[in-house]
C-alpha positions as CSV (number, residue, x, y, z in Angstrom):
1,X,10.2,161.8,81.3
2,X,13.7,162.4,79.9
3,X,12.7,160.7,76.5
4,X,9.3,163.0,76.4
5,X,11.2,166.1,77.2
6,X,14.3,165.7,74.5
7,X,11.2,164.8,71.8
8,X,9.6,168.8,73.2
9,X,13.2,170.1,72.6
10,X,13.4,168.7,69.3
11,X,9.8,170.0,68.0
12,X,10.9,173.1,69.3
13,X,13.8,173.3,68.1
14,X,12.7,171.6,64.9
15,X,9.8,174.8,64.5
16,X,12.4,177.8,65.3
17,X,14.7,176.4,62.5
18,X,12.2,176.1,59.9
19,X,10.0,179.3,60.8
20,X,7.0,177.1,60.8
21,X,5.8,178.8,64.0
22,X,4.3,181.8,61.8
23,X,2.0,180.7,58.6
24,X,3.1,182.5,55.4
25,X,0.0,184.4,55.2
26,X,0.4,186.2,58.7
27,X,3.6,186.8,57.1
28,X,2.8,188.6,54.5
29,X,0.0,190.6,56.3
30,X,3.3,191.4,58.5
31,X,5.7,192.8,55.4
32,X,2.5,194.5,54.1
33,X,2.3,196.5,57.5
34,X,6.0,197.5,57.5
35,X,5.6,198.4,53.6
36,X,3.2,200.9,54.6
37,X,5.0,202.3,57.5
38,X,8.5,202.3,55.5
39,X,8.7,206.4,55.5
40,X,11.8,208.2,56.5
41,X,14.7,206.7,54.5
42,X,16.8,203.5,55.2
43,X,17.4,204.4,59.0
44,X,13.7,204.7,59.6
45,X,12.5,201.7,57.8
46,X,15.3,199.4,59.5
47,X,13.9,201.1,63.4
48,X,10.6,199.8,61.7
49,X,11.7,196.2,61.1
50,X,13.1,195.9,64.2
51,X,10.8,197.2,66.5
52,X,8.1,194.7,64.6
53,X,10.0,192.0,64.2
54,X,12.3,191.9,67.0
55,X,10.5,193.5,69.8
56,X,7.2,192.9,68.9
57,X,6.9,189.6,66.8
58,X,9.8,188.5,68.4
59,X,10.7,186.3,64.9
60,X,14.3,187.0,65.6
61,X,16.8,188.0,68.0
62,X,19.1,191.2,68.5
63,X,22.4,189.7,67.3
64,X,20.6,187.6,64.4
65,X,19.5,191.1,63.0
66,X,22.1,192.8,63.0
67,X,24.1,190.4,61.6
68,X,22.2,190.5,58.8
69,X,21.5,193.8,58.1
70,X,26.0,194.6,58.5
71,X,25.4,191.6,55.4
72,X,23.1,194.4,53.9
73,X,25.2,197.1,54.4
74,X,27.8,195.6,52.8
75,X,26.0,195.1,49.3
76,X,25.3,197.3,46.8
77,X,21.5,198.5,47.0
78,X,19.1,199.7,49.2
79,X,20.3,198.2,52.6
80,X,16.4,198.2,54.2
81,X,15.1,196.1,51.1
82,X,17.5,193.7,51.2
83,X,17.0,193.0,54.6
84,X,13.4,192.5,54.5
85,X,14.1,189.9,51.9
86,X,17.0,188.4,53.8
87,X,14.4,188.1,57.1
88,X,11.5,187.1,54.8
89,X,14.1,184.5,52.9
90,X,15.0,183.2,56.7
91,X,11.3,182.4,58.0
92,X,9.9,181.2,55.1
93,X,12.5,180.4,52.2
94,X,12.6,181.8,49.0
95,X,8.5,182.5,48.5
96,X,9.0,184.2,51.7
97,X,11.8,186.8,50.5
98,X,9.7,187.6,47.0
99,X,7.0,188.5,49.0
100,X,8.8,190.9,51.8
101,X,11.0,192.1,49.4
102,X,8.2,193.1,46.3
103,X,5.9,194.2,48.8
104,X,8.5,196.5,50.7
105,X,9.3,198.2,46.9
106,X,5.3,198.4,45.8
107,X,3.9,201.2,47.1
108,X,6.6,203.2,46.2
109,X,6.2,201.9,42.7
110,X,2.9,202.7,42.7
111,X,3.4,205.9,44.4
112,X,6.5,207.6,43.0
113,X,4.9,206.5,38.9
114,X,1.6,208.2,39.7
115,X,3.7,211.9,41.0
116,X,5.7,211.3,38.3
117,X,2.9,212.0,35.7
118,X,1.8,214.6,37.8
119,X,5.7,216.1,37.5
120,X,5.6,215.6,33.8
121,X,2.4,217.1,33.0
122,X,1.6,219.8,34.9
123,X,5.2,220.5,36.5
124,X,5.2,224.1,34.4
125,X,2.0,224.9,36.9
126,X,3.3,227.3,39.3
127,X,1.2,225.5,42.2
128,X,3.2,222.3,41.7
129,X,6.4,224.0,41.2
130,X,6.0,225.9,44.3
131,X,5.5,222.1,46.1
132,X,8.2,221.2,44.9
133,X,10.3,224.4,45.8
134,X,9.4,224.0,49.4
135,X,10.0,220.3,49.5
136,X,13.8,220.9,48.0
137,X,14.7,223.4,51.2
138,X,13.0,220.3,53.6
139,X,15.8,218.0,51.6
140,X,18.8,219.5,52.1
141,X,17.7,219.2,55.7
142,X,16.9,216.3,55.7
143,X,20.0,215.2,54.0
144,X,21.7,216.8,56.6
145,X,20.3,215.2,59.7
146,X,21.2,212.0,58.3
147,X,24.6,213.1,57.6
148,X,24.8,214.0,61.2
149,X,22.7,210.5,62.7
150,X,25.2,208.5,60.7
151,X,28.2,210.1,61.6
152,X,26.9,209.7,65.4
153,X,27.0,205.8,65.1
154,X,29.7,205.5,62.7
155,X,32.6,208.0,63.9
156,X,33.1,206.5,67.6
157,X,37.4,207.7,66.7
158,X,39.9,209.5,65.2
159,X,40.3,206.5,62.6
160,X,36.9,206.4,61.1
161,X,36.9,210.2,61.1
162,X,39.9,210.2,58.9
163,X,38.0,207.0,56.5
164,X,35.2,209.8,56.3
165,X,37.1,212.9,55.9
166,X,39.4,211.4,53.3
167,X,36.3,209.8,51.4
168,X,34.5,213.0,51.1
169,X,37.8,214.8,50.5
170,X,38.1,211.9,47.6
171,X,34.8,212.2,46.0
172,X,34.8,215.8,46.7
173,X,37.5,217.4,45.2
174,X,38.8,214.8,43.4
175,X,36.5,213.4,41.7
176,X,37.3,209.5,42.4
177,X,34.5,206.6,41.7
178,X,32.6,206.0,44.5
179,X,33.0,202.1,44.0
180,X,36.5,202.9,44.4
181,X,36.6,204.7,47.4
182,X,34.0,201.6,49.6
183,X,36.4,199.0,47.9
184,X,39.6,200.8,49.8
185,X,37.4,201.7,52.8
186,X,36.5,197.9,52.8
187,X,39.9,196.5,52.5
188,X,41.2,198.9,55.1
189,X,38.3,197.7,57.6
190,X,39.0,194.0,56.9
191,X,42.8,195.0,57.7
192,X,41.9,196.0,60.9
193,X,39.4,193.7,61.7
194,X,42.1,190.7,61.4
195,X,44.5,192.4,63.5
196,X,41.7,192.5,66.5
197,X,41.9,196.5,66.2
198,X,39.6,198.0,68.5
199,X,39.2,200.9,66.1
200,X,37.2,198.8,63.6
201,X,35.3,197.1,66.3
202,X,31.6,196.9,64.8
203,X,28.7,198.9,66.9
204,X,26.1,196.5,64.8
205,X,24.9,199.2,61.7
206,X,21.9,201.2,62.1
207,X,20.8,201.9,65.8
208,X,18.0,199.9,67.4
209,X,15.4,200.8,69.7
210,X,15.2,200.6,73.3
211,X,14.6,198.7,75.1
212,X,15.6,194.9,76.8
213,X,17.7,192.9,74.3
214,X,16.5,189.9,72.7
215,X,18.6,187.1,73.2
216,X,18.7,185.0,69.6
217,X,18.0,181.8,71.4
218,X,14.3,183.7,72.8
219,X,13.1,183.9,69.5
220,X,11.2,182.3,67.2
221,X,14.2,181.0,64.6
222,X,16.2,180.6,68.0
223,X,20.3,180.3,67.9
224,X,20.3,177.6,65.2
225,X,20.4,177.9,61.0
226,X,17.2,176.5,59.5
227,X,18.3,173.6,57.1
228,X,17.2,176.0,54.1
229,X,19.8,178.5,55.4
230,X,22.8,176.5,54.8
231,X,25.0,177.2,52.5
232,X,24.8,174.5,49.2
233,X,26.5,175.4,46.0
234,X,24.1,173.7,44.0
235,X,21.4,175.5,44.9
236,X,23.2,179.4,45.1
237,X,24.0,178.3,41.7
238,X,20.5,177.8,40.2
239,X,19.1,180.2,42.1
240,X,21.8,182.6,40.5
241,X,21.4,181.4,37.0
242,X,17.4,182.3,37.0
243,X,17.9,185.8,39.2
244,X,20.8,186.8,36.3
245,X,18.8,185.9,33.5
246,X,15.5,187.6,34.7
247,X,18.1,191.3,35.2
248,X,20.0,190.4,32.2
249,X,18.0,188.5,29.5
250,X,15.6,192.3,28.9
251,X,19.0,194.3,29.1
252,X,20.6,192.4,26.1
253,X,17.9,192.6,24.4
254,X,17.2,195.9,24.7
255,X,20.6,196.4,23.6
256,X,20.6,194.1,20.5
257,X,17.3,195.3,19.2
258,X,17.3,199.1,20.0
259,X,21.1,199.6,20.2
260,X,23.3,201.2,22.6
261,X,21.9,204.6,21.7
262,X,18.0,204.2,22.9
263,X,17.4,206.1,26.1
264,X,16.0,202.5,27.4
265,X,19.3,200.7,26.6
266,X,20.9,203.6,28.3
267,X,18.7,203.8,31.3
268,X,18.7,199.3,31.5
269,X,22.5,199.4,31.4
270,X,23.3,202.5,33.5
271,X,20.7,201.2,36.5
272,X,21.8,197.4,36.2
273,X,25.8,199.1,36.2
274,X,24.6,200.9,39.6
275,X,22.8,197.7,41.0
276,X,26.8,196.5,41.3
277,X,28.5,199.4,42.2
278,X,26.7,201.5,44.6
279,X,27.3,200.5,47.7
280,X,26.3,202.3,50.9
281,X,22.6,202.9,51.1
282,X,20.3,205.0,49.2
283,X,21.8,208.5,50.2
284,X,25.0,207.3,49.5
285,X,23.7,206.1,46.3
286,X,22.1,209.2,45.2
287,X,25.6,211.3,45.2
288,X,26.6,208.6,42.5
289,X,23.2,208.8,40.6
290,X,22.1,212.5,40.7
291,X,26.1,213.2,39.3
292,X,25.5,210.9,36.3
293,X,21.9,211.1,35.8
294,X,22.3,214.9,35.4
295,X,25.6,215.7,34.2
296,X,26.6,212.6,32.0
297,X,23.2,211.8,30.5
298,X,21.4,215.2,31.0
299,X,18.3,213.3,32.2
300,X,17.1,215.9,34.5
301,X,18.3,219.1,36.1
302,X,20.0,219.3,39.7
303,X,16.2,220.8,41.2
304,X,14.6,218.5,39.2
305,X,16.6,215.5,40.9
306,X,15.6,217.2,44.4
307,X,12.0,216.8,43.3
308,X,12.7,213.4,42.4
309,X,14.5,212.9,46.0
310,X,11.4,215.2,47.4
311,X,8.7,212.4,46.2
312,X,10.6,209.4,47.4
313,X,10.8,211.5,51.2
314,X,7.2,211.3,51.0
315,X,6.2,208.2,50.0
316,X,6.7,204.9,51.6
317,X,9.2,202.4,50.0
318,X,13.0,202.7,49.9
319,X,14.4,206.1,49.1
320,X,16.4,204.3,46.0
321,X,12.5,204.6,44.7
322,X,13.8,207.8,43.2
323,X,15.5,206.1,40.5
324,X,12.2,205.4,38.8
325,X,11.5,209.3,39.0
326,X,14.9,209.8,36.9
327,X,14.1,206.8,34.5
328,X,10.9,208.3,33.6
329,X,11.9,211.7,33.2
330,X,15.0,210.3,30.6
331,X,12.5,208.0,29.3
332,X,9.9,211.0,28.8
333,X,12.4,213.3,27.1
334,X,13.3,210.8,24.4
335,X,10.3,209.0,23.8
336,X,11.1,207.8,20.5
337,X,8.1,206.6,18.7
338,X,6.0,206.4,21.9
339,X,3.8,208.7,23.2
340,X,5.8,210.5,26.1
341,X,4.1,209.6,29.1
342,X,3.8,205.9,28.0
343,X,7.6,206.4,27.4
344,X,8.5,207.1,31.1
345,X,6.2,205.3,32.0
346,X,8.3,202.2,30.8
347,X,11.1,203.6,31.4
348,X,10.5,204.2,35.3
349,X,9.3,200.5,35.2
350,X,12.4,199.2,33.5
351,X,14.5,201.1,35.7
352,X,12.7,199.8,39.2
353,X,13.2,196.3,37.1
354,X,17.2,196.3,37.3
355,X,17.4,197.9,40.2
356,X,15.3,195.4,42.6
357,X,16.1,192.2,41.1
358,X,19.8,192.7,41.7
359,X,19.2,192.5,45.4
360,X,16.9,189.5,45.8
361,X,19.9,187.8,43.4
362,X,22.4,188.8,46.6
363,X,20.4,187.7,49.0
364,X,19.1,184.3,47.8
365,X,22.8,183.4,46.6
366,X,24.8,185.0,49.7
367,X,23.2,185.0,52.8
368,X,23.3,181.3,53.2
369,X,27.2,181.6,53.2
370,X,26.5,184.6,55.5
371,X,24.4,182.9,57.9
372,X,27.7,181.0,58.4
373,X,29.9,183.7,59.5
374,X,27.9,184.8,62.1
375,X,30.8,186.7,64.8
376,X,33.4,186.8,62.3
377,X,35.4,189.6,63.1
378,X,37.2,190.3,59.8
379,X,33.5,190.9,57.9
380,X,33.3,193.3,61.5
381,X,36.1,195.4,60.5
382,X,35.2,196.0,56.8
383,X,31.5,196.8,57.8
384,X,32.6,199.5,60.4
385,X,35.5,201.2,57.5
386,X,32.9,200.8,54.9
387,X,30.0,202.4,56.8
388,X,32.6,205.6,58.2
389,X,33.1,205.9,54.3
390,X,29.6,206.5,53.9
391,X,29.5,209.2,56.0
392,X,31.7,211.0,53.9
393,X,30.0,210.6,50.9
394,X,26.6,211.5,52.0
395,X,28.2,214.6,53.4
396,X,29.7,215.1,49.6
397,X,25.7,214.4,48.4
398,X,24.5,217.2,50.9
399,X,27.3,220.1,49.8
400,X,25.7,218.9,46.0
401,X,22.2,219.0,46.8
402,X,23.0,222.4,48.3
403,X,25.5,224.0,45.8
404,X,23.1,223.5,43.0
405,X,19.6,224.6,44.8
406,X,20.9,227.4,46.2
407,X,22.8,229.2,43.3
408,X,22.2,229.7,40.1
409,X,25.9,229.4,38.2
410,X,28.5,227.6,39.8
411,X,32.6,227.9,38.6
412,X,34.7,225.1,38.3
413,X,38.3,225.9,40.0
414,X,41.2,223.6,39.1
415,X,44.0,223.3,41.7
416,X,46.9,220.9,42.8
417,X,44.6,218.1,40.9
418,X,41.6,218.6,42.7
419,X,38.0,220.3,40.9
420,X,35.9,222.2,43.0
421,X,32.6,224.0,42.0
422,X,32.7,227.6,43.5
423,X,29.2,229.0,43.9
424,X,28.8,232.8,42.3
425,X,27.5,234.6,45.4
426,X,25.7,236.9,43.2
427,X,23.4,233.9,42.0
428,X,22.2,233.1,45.4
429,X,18.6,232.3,45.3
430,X,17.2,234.2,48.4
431,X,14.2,232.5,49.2
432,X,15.2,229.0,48.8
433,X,18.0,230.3,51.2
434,X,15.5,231.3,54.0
435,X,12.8,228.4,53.1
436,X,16.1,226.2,53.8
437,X,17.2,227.7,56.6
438,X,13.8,227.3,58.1
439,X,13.7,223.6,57.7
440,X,16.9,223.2,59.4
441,X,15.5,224.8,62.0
442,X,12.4,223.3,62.3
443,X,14.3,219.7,62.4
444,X,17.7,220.6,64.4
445,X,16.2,223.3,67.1
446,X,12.2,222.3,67.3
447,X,13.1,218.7,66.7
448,X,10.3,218.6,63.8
449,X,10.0,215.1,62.4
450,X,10.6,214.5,58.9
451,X,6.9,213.8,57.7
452,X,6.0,217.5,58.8
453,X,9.0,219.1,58.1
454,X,8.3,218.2,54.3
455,X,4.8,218.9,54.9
456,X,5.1,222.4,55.9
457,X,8.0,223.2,53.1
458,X,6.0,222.1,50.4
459,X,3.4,224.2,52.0
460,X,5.1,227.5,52.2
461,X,6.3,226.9,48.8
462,X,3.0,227.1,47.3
463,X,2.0,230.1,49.1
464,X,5.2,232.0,47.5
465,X,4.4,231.2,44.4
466,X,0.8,232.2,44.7
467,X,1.8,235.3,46.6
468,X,4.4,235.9,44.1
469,X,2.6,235.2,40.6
């Protein structure tokens, strides 16, 4: 009975730690249900994931997940992505991750390219500009909210208040690179997490759900580490040789034969320079990208980067989908020899290109070294700093967002080494003003979700530019 019983444990044991308990195909008719419901930005598309795969699937437990979506958090990229592929990657090795990671991204590809050419060729149309008017105002509230449901989680005392005040303060006023500013917010948090501070204690990322907690040794990949989940360096080392030479291999090229001039060697280098450096999910990301996009490059305008942000609110996908919007719209505006909307058209390709294949390259070569520092409490520490950091900078993102749609000329003002951009009152636009205030309304005091709050913006944005045409 004893020898029956061990041989149970061991094929059950032996089925949690390979994943074998759910075929690939059910799989992938899983990630192909969360792809469709992945609306509402990073902190909605991880309360998907978890209520379907923890609560519901039961694939893995509460403390497995979170674990590896602080891992996530703590790469550059769109956090909700990468943790689909690091799930996916975990059940069903490497084939597994491709297909929850590409089929988390596709619909917005799909989605964001076809309002794109829409955009480009009949964005003069008052109609379409008035859709895009009202969804700007339901933005900036939108921006706001998550400003606000961040800060919540993340700001639990006075010392990751002061991580986010001095990073907004820092990217703010002074200007300072945003890599800069989660690499000191990181190294702080590690600090802290050594010493055993209970400042830097982590709350475990994005909130979950509610409900009864599932216990990692209840699910389906139970306490253990599959055997493909532990760390080898042969294998993070061919798997990182083939990821880097399918990101890198079109860049150089692009550079050798077009030269550093061509709006695609621009856009290939900029968005693989960003796949590194931007850290902090995808609003956090768009402070860094909307700055350069529009004010290094010249792109796009500021509204038209709120259009861009106001397509990739309403489609499913990861919000970082908006990059494609800005590589088409450089891409379209310098076409070259091409006809322009075949021009962005590659160019919003090329852009999605280096900015997804980044993140399956950290997961496949990472998260195996990850998987064994489950609990460690230094990794803790730098997750909590990092995250409070974010808060700030998202904040900074919102004041942008909002300085640039709601004025027409803004004044730089130079002081004690800091640059800030003073609005000229007289430049107010008023009815973006009200149209704005109305959606912060509609989601702050009637609790509107997101979905209809963009819905009925973009709705009273038409009517005023029928009314007023």
């Amino acid at each position: 009975m004893t020898e029956a019983n061990a041989t149970a444990d061991t094929a059950v044991s032996t089925t949690k730690d390979s994943g074998h308990g759910v075929s690939l195909g059910e799989a992938t008719l899983v990630w192909a249900r969360i792809a469709a419901l992945s609306f509402g930005g990073p902190a909605g598309q991880i309360a998907v994931m978890h209520r379907i795969l923890v609560e519901e699937k039961r694939w893995l437990g509460e403390t497995r997940f979170l674990h590896a979506l602080n891992y996530c958090m703590l790469l550059p990229g769109p956090e909700a992505q990468q943790l689909a592929v690091y799930v996916g990657w975990l059940m069903h090795r490497t084939v597994g991750g491709l297909i929850a990671g590409t089929l988390f991204v596709l619909p917005g590809v799909v989605a964001i390219m076809a309002l794109s050419w829409i955009y480009a060729a009949f964005g003069n149309v008052g109609l379409v500009q008035g859709l895009f008017f009202g969804l700007k105002a339901a933005v900036l509230a939108v921006v706001v909210e998550a400003v606000i449901r961040i800060g919540r989680r993340a700001l639990k005392n006075r010392v990751m208040l002061g991580i986010a005040a001095a990073a907004f303060v820092a990217i703010f006023a002074f200007d300072v690179p945003f890599p800069i500013i989660i690499l000191v917010a990181g190294l702080i948090g590690l600090a802290g997490g050594r010493l055993g501070r209970p400042e830097f204690k982590v709350g475990g990322g994005h909130a979950a759900s509610g409900g009864a907690i599932l216990a990692d040794a209840d699910s389906l990949l139970g306490e253990g580490t599959p055997e493909h989940a532990r760390p080898t360096v042969g294998w993070s080392f061919r798997v990182g040789v083939v990821f880097l030479a399918l990101w890198l291999v079109p860049v150089v090229a692009l550079l050798s034969t077009l030269g550093p001039g061509d709006v695609f060697s621009q856009i290939a280098v900029f968005f693989s320079k960003m796949a590194v450096v931007t850290f902090g999910g995808a609003y956090a990301v768009l402070a860094y990208v909307a700055q350069q996009a529009v004010e290094t490059y010249g792109w796009l305008k500021p509204g038209e980067m709120l259009d861009g942000l106001g397509m990739a609110e309403t489609t499913p996908g990861p919000l970082i989908m908006v990059t494609q919007f800005v590589g088409f719209m450089g891409a379209f505006r310098a076409p070259g020899g091409l006809p322009p909307l075949l021009a962005g058209t590659l160019g919003g390709l090329l852009t999605t290109w280096v900015t997804f294949v980044p993140c399956f390259l950290w997961i496949f070569v990472g998260a195996p070294f990850v998987e064994s520092l489950r609990g460690n409490r230094a990794l803790g520490g730098a997750l909590s700093a990092i995250t409070a950091a974010v808060v700030g900078v998202v904040l900074n993102l919102a004041a942008w967002f909002a300085l640039h749609a709601l004025f027409g000329r803004l004044e730089p003002v130079h002081a004690a080494g800091a640059t800030l951009e003073i609005p000229v009152l007289s430049t107010i636009n008023i009815p973006s003003l009200v149209l704005t205030v109305g959606a912060v309304l509609a989601v702050f005091r009637f609790k509107l979700g997101m979905i209809p709050t963009l819905a009925v913006c973009a709705l009273f944005g038409m009517v005023f530019y029928l009314v007023s045409v």
